[in-house]
C-alpha positions, 0 to 999 in steps of 0.5 A: 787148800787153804778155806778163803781159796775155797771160800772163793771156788764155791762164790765163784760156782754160786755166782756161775749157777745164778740166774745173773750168769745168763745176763752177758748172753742176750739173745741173738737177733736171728731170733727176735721173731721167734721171741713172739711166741717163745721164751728164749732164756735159760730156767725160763718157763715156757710161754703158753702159746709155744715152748722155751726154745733153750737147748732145743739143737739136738733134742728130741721133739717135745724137750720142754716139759712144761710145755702143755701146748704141743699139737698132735702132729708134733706128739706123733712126730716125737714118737716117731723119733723126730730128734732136732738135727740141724735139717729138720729145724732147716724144714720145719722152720720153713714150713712146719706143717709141711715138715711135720706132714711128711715126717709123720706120713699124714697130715695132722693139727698143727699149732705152729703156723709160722714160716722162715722161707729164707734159707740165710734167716733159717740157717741164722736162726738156728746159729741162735738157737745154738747160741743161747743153748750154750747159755744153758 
């Protein structure tokens, strides 16, 4: 292989891993109200008030590390296993306290207040969900 075909691969690979790559994927409409208290971009940090929702389908609980701000419902949830499956982000985006109560079999303090109670939005949401995680 000659060195400009190589010369061109690792461009093209510079210029696939650059932050530039991400600006053909904006963010679904299905999530504008979730941009309130989240970060929706790849490789950005999470927002004080919530954690970067990139990648969460199919994560366990508690996947942004640099989040600071979980609550101790969603600590007890991750210990228990909670792993974001399609149903269990249909219940907790419909209720997250109520979601969380029963998964964790008890009440406890919860930072997430907001509720999609429409299953379409919900189901939508989550497609966005998916959508910037292939963004990843």
């Amino acid at each position: 292989m000659n060195k400009s075909v190589l010369a061109a691969a690792a461009s093209a690979l510079l210029i696939y891993d650059s932050p530039a790559a991400f600006a053909d994927c904006p963010t679904p409409s299905s999530l504008t109200l979730c941009k309130t208290c989240h970060a929706l971009e790849p490789g950005k940090p999470s927002r004080a008030t919530g954690p970067n929702l990139v990648g969460v389908p199919g994560q366990a609980a508690m996947h942004s590390a640099d989040f600071k701000g979980y609550s101790e419902a969603m600590k007890a949830a991750q210990a228990k296993g909670l792993t974001w499956t399609d149903d269990n982000l249909m219940g907790y985006i419909a209720d997250p306290k109520g979601f969380l109560a029963t998964f964790d079999g008890q009440p406890l303090k919860n930072a997430m207040v907001f509720q999609l109670k429409d299953e379409a939005k919900r189901k939508a949401a989550i497609e966005g969900l998916k959508t910037i995680a292939a963004c990843k």
